[in-house]
TIMARZA-608120 format. One line per 10 residues: number of its first residue (from 1); for each residue x negated, y, z negated of C-alpha. Coordinates in Angstrom, 1 decimal, always signed. Layout:
// TIMARZA-608120
NUM = X/Y/Z  ...
// end
This chain:
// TIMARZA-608120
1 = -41.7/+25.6/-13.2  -42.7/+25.6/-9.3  -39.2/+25.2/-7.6  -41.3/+23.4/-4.6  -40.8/+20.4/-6.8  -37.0/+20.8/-6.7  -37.1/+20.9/-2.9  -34.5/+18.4/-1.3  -36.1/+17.3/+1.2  -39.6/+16.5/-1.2
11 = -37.4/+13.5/-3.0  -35.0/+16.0/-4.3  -31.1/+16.5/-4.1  -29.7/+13.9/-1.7  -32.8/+11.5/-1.3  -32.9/+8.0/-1.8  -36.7/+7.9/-1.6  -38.8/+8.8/-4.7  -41.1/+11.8/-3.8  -44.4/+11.6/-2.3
21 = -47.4/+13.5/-2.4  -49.3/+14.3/+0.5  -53.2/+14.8/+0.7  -55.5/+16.0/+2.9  -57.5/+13.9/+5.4  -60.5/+14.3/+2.9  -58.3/+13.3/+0.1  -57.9/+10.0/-1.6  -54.8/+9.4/-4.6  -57.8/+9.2/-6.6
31 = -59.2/+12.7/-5.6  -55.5/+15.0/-5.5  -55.8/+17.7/-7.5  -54.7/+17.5/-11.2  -51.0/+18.3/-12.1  -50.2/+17.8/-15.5  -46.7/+15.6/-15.3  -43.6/+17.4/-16.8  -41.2/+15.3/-18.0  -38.7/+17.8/-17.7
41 = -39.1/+18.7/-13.9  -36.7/+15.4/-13.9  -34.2/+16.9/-16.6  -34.0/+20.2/-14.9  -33.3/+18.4/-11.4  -31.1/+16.4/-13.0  -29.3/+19.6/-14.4  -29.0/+20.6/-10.4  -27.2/+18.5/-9.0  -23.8/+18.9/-7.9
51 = -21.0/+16.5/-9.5  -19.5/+14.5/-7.6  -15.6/+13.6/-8.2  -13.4/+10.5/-7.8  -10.2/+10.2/-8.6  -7.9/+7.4/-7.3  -4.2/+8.9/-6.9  -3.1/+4.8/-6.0  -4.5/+1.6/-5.7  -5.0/+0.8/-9.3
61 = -3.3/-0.8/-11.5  -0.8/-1.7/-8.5  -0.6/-3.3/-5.4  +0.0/-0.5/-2.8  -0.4/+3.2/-2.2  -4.2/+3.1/-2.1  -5.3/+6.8/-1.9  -8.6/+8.3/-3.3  -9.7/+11.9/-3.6  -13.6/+12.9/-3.4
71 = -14.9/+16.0/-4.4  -17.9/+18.0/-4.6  -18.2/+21.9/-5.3  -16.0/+23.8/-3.0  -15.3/+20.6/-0.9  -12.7/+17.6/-0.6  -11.9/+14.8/+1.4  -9.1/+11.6/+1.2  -9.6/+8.3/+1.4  -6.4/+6.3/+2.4
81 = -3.1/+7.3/+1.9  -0.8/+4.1/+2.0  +2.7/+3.5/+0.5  +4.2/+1.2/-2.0  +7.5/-1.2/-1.6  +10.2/-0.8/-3.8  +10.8/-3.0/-6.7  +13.9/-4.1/-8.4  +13.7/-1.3/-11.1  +14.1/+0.9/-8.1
91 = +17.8/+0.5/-6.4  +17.8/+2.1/-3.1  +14.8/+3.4/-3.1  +13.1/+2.8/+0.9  +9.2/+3.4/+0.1  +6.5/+4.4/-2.9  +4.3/+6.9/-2.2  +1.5/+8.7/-3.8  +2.0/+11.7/-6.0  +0.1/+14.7/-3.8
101 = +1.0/+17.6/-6.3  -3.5/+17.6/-6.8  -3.5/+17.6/-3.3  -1.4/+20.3/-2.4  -3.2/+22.3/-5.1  -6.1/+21.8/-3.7  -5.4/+21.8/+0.0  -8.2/+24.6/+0.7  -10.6/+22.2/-0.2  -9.5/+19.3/+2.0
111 = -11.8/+19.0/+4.7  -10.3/+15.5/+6.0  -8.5/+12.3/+5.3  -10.6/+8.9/+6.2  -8.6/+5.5/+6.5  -10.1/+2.0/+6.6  -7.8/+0.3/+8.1  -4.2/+0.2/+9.8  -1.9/-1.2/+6.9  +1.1/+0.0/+5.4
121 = -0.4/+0.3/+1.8  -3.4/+2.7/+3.5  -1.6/+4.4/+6.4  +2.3/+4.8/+5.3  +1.9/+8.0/+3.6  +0.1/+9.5/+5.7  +3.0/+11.2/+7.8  +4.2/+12.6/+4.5  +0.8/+14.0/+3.4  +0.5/+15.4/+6.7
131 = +3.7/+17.6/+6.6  +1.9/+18.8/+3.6  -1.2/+19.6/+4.2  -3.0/+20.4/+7.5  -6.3/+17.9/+7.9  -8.1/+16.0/+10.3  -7.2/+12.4/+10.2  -10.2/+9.4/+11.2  -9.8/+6.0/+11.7  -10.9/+3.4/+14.2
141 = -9.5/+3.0/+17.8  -6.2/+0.5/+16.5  -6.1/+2.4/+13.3  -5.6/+5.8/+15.0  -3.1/+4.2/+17.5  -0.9/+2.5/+14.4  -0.9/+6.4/+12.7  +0.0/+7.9/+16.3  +3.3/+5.4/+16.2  +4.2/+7.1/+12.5
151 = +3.3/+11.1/+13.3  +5.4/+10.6/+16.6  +8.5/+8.7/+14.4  +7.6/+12.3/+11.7  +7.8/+14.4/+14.9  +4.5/+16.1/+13.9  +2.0/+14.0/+16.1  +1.1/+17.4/+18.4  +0.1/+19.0/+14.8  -2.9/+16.9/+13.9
161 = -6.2/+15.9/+14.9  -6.5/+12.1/+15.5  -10.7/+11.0/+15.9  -11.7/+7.9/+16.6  -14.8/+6.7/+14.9  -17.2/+3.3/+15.6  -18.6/+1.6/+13.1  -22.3/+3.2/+12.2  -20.8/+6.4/+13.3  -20.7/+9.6/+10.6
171 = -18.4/+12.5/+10.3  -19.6/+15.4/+8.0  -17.2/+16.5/+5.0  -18.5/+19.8/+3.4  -21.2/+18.9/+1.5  -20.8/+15.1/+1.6  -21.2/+12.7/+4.6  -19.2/+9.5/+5.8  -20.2/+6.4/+7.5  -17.9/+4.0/+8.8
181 = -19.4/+0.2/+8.1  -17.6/-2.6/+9.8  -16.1/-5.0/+7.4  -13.6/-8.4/+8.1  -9.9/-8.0/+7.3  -6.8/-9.3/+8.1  -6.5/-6.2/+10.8  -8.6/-5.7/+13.5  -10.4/-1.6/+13.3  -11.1/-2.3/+9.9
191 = -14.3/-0.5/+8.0  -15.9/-0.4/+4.8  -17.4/+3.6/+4.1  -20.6/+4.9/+3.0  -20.5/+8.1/+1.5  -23.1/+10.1/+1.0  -22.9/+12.8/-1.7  -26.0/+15.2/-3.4  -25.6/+12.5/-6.4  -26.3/+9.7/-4.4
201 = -25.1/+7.6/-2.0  -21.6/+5.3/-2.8  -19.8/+2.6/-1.2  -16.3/+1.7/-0.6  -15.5/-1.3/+1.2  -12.1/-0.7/+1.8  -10.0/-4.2/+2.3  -12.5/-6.8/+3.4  -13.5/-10.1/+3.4  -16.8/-12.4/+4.9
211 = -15.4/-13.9/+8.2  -18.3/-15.5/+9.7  -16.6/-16.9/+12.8  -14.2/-14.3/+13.1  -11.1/-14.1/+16.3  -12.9/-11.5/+17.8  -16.5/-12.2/+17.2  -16.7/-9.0/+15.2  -18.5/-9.8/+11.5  -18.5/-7.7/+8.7
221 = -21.9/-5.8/+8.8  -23.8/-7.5/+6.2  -27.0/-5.9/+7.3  -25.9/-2.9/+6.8  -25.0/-3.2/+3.2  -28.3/-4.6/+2.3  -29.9/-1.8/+3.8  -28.3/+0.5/+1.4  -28.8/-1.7/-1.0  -32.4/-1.8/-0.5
231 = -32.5/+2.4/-0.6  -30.1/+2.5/-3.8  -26.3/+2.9/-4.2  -25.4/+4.7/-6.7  -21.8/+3.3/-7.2  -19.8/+0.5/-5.5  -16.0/+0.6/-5.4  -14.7/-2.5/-4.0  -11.5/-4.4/-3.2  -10.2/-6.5/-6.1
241 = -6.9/-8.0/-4.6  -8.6/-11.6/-4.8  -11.1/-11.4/-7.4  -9.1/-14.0/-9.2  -9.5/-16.8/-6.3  -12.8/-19.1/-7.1  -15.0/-19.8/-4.1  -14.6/-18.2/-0.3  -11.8/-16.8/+1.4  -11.6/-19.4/+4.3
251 = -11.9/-17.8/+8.4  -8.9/-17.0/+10.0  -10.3/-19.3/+12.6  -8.9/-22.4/+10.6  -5.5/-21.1/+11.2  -6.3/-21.5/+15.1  -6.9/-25.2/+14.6  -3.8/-25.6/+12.8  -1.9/-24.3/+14.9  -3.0/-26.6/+17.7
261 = -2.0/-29.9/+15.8  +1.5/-28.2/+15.0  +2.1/-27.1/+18.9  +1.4/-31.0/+19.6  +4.1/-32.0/+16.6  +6.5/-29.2/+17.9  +6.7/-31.6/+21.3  +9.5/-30.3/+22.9  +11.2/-27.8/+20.8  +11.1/-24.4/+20.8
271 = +8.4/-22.9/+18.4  +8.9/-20.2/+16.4  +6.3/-18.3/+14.4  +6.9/-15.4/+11.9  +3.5/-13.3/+10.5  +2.7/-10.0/+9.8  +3.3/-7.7/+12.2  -0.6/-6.6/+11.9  -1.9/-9.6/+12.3  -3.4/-9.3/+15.5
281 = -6.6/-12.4/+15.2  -3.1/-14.4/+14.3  -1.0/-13.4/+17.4  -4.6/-13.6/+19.5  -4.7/-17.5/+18.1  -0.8/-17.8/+19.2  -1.3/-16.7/+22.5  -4.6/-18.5/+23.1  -2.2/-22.1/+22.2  +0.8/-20.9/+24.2
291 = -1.7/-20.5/+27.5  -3.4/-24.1/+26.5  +0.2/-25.6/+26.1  +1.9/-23.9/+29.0  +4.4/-21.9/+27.3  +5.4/-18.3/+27.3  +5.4/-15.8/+24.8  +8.4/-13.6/+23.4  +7.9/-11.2/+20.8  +10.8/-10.0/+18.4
301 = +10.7/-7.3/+15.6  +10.5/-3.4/+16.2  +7.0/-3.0/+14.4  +5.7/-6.2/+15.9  +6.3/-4.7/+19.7  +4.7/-1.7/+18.0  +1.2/-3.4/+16.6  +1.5/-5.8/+19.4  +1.8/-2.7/+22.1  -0.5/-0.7/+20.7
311 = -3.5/-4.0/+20.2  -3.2/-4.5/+24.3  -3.4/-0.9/+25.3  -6.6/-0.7/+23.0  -8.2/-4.1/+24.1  -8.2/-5.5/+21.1  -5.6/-8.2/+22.2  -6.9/-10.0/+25.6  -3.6/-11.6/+27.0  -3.3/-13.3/+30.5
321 = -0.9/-12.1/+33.1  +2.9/-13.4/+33.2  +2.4/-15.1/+29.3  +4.3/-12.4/+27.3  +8.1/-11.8/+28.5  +10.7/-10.0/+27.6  +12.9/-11.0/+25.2  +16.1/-10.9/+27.6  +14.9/-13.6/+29.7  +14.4/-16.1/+27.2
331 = +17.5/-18.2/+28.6  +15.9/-18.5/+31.5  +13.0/-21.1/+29.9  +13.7/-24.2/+28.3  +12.9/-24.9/+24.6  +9.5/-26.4/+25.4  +8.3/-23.4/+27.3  +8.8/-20.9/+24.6  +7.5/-19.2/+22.1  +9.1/-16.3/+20.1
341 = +6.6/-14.4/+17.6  +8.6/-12.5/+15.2  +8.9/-10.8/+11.6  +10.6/-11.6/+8.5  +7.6/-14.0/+7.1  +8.7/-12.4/+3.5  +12.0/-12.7/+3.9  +12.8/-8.9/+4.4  +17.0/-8.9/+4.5  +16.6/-7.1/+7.6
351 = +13.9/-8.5/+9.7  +14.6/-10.9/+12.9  +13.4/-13.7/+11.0  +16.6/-13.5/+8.4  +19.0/-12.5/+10.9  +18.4/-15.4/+12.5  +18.3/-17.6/+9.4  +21.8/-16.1/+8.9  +23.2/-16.4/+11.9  +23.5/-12.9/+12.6
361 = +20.3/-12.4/+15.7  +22.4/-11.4/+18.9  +20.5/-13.3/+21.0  +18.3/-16.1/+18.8  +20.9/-18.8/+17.2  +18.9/-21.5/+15.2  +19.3/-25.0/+16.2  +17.7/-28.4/+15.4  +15.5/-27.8/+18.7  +13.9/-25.1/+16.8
371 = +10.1/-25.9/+14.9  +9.5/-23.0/+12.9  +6.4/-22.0/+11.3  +5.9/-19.4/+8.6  +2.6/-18.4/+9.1  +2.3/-16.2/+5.7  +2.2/-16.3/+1.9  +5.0/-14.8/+0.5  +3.5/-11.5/-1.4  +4.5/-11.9/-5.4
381 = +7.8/-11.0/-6.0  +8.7/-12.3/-2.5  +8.9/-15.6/-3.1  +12.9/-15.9/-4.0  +14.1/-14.2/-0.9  +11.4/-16.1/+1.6  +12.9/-19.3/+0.0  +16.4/-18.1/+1.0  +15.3/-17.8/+4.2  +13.5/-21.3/+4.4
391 = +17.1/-22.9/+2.9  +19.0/-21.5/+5.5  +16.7/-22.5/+8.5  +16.7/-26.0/+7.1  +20.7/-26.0/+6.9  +20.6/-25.0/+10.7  +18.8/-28.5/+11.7  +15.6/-26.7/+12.2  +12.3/-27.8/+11.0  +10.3/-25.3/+9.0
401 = +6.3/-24.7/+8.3  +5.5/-23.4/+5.7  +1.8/-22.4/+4.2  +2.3/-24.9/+1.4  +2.8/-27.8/+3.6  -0.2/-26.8/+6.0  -3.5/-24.5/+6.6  -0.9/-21.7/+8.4  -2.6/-18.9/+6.7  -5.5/-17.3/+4.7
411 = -5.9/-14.1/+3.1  -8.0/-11.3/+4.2  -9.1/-10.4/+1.2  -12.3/-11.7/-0.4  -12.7/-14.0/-3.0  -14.9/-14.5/-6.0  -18.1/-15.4/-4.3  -17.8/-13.0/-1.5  -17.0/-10.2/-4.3  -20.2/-11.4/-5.8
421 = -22.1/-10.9/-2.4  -21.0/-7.9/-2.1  -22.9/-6.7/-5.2  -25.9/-8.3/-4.7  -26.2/-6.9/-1.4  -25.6/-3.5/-2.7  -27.0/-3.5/-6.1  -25.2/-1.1/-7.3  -26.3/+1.3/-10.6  -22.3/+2.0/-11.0
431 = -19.3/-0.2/-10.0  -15.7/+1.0/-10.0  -13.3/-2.0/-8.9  -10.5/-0.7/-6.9  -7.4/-2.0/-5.1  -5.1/-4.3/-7.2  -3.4/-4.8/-10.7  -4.9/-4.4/-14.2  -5.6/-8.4/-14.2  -7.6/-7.9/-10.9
441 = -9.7/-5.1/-12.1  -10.8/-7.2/-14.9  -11.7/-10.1/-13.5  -13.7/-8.3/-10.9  -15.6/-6.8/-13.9  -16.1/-10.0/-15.1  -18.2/-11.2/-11.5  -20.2/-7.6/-11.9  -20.9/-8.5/-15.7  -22.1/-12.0/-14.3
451 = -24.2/-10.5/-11.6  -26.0/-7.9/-14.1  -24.3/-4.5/-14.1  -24.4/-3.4/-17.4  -20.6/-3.0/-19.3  -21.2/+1.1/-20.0  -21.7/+1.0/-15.7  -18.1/-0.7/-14.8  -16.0/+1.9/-14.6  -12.1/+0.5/-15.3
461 = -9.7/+3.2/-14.2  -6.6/+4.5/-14.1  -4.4/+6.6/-11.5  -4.9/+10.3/-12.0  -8.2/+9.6/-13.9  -11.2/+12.0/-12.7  -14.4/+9.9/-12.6  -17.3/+12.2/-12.4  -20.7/+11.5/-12.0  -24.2/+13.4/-11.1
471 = -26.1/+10.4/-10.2  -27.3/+10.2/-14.2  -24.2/+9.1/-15.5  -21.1/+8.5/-14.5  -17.4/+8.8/-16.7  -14.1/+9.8/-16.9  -14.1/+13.2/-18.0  -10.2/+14.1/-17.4  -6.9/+13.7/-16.1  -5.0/+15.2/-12.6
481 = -1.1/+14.4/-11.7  -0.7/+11.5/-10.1  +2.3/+8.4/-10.1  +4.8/+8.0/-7.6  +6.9/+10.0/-5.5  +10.1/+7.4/-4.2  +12.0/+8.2/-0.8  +15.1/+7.2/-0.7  +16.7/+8.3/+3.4  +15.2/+11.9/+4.5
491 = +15.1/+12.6/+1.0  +11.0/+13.0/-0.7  +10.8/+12.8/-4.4  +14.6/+14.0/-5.0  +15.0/+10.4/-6.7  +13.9/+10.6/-10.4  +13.7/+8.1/-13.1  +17.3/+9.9/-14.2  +18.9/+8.8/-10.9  +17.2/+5.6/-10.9
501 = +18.2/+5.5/-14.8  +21.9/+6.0/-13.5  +21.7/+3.6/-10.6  +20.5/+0.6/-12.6  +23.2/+1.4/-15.1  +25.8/+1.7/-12.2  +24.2/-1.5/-10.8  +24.2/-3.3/-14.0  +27.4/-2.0/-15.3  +29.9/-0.2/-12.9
511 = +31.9/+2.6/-13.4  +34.9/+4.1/-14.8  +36.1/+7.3/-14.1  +38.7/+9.8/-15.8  +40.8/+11.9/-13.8  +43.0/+14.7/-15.5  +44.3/+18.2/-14.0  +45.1/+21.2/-16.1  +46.9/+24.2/-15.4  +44.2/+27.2/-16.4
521 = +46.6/+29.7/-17.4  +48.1/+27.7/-19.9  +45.8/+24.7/-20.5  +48.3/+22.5/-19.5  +48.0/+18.6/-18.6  +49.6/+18.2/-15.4  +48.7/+15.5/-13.9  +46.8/+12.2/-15.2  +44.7/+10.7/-16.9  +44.4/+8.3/-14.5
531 = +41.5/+5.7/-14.9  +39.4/+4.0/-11.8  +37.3/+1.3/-12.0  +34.3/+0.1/-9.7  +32.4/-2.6/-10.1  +33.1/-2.9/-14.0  +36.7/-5.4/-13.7  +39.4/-5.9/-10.8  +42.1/-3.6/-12.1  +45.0/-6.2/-11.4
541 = +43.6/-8.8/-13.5  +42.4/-6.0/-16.6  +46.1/-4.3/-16.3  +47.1/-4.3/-19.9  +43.6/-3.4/-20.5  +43.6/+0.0/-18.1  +47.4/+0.8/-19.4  +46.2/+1.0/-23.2  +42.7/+3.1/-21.7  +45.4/+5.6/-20.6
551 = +47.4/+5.8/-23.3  +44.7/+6.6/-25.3  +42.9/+8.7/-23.1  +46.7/+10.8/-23.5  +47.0/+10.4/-27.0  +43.3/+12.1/-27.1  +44.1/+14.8/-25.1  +47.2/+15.7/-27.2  +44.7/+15.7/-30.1  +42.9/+18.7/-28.8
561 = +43.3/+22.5/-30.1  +43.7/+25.0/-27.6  +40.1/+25.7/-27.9  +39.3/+22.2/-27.0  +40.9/+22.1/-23.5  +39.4/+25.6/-22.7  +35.9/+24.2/-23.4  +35.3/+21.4/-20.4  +32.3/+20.3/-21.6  +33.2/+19.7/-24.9
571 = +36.2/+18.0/-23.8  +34.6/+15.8/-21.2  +31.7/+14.4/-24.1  +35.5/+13.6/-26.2  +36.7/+11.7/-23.7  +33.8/+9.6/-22.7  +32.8/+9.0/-25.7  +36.5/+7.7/-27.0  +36.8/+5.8/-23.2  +33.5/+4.2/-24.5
581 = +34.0/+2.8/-28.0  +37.6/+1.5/-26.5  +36.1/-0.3/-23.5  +32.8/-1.3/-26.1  +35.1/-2.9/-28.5  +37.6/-4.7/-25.3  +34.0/-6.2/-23.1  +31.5/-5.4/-25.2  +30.4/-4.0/-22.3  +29.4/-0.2/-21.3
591 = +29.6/+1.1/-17.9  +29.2/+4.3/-17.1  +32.7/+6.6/-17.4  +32.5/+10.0/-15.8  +35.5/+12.0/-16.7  +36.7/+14.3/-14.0  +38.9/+17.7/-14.6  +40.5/+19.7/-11.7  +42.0/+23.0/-11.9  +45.3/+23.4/-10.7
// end
């Protein structure tokens, strides 16, 4: 075989373009010299090229914790690393995060860590990866800024290399490439990546959506993925948060307009708005109605002064001079001359929003001069505690907006017919639908079915799963670590399902707890048993019950051998489980009874 014919840069590893022969001047097509073809020059290429890796650590199968690992030979690089909010299956738990055991295995491979954009679900992890592993870290200008505000709270923002990258602009990881592609999100600084790999070149679009009149003028570059399109994707992984939602996701422009019949209904009362903190078009299209109705702007919420901060200092908020004020002097304006842009649109328990719903804001009290619009759709699972919130705002005289009632918000995710011009601008050979639950994921495969990708080409995976192609084929050949790691306080992944197991029970069931004390050197009972009970019954109503729990509780112990009370263990597992059938066959009810046996 003549290895010229394997040369990259003659249609080989890497191109897009099929090869070409060249001729002399005095040569036609008709005249090049004879070559017999050799069907397998294509097999042997083929056979060359490196694989290429993907494995998605979050994002699928879940709402949250996006984070995707590519790899090629000797090289690595991370795409998002967001967190996760706790559910109710998880008492006390503050955040999800990614499992990053692969990760750490693998750390002297990691040659960066790419995010799309500046949410929670792509950037919250980040600081804990980062204490981790040691990686630069690129973004666009307000994604950068948000991640600077979570190293500095992580007090490791001196120990890692923040770039800032432009749309169109590439960074080189190893053996693959990256291209940052501006899409539309909900976020200004978001982008859609192009990765080039020696199997072919893939796309992922990150969060997006088709804003055609966006806030800021910005729109998704469409161009750009029709180009590639044109040249040949290999594989497209795409968001699927809204493939279930027929039609277009509407322009975040259409909020702006109502917004300006609501500061007209408002009239004279103060307004109140609550949105996501990241939200920036959204506070842009506040700000643009408080300047055309003469008011002035307050902003409440710790991570809304941070976005909010962090948007003017990068330009990507324009706000005239004297508009935004602080929020001591707030008594100083009447009701019509305010408004106060805060947090809490899903009802956290301790955002502004709430405490002010529950009277419990040290400076904002809620009165019938208040028009308050909730300018967000409560995420599933919220809906119960947002609904709370709206109750109490009513109670207080106020009157409340909310996104059922009027066009306060749209998503920034795309919807069916978007999804669907995403892949026929791309054309993809393989598509991988990323970003949302198993329902999501499904339906998205349905619109590639629809659009003529091939079922064998949709690849429907799970966390952990290592997808593997070398621009042939493409599967899942294995399985790495990957689930979640909770943080509960400054502890990381010391909460396992056996505390959450025990919490839930404790939750669900309280506790009762044995107390004894034996002498050692003569195995003695000296003091107790005494019973406690929390959170299974108020001990002065259950008093006959708790009198008979300790008489039995004695008359067990004075059933033991010697042996017995030597062995703790043994004697603990007797008491429980004698505490247990008692209080079983009293509630019919099991709490969780920890006996307790000091020394004396």
């Amino acid at each position: 075989m003549n290895n010229q014919n394997l040369h990259p840069n003659r249609g080989g590893q890497g191109s897009l373009e099929p090869r070409q022969r060249r001729y002399t001047a005095s040569q036609t097509p008709e005249q090049k010299p004879f070559r017999p073809q050799r069907k397998n020059n294509n097999k042997a290429y083929e056979q060359r090229r490196a694989p290429v890796r993907i494995i998605p650590l979050g994002g699928l199968n879940e709402i949250g914790k996006n984070m995707t690992v590519f790899e090629c030979s000797n090289d690595m690089f991370i795409l998002d690393c967001g967190l996760a909010f706790p559910d109710a299956e998880m008492p006390g738990v503050d955040i999800v995060i990614p499992d990053f055991s692969y990760v750490e295995h693998h750390k002297d491979k990691l040659r960066g860590i790419v995010i799309t954009h500046g949410h929670e679900d792509h950037i919250g992890g980040l600081a804990y990866l980062l204490k981790k592993v040691n990686a630069p870290v690129y973004g666009s200008a307000m994604t950068i800024g948000l991640i600077k505000h979570k190293l500095e709270e992580h007090g490791i923002l001196n120990k890692v290399p923040l770039h800032v990258m432009d749309a169109r602009k590439t960074i080189k990881m190893g053996c693959m490439t990256v291209e940052f592609i501006k899409v539309n999100h909900s976020i200004p600084g978001s982008m859609g990546l192009i990765i080039y790999t020696p199997a072919g070149v893939m796309i992922h679009t990150g969060d997006f959506k088709v804003d055609f009149s966006p806030v800021d003028g910005e729109r998704i570059d469409l161009g750009r993925f029709g180009e590639l399109g044109n040249k040949g994707v290999l594989a497209l992984m795409a968001d699927s948060t809204n493939a279930e939602r027929p039609g277009y996701t509407p322009s975040e422009s259409k909020v702006g307009v109502s917004f300006e019949k609501l500061f007209t209904k408002a009239g004279n009362r103060r307004i109140i708005i609550a949105t996501f903190s990241s939200n920036i078009h959204r506070v842009q299209q506040i700000i643009n109605m408080a300047v055309k109705t003469k008011r002035k702007v307050a902003v409440l919420g710790r991570s809304m002064v941070n976005v909010i901060a962090t948007a003017l200092e990068l330009g990507y908020l324009e706000v005239p001079k004297n508009i935004i004020i602080d929020i001591e002097t707030i008594n100083q304006y009447a009701p019509e001359q305010l408004v106060l842009v805060t947090t809490g649109s899903q009802g956290e328990p301790m955002s502004a929003l709430t405490r002010m719903a529950m009277h419990d804001h040290n400076k904002i009290n809620i009165t019938p001069m208040d028009f308050i619009i909730l300018s967000a759709t409560p995420i599933p699972g919220n809906e119960k505690h947002v609904t709370k919130v709206v109750n109490e705002l009513l109670k207080s005289g106020a009157e409340v907006i909310y996104e059922s009632m009027y066009d306060v918000h749209v998503s920034g995710h795309a919807c069916q017919e978007e999804l669907k011009l995403m892949l026929a601008l791309t054309r993809p050979k393989f598509f991988i639908p990323m970003h949302g639950e198993y329902k999501h994921l499904v339906k998205h495969q349905g619109l590639a079915l629809e659009m003529g990708i091939s079922k064998e080409n949709i690849i429907l995976a799970s966390i952990g799963n290592v997808i593997e192609t070398d621009g042939n084929s493409m599967q899942i050949v294995g399985q790495v670590p990957a689930g979640r790691t909770l943080v509960d306080g400054l502890g990381v992944g010391d909460v396992g399902s056996i505390v959450l197991r025990d919490r839930k029970h404790l939750a669900e069931d309280g506790l009762i707890i044995i107390v004894i004390g034996i002498q050692r050197n003569t195995n003695e009972i000296v003091a107790g048993p005494d019973i406690v009970s929390r959170g299974f019954v108020y001990v002065r109503e259950a008093e006959d019950m708790m009198v008979q729990a300790r008489q039995i509780m004695r008359r067990t112990l004075d059933g033991c051998t010697y042996a017995e009370l030597r062995e703790w263990s043994s004697l603990k597992t007797k008491l429980r489980d004698r505490m247990s059938e008692f209080i079983f066959e009293q509630t019919k009810r099991s709490p969780m009874i920890l006996p307790i046996i000091m020394e004396i």
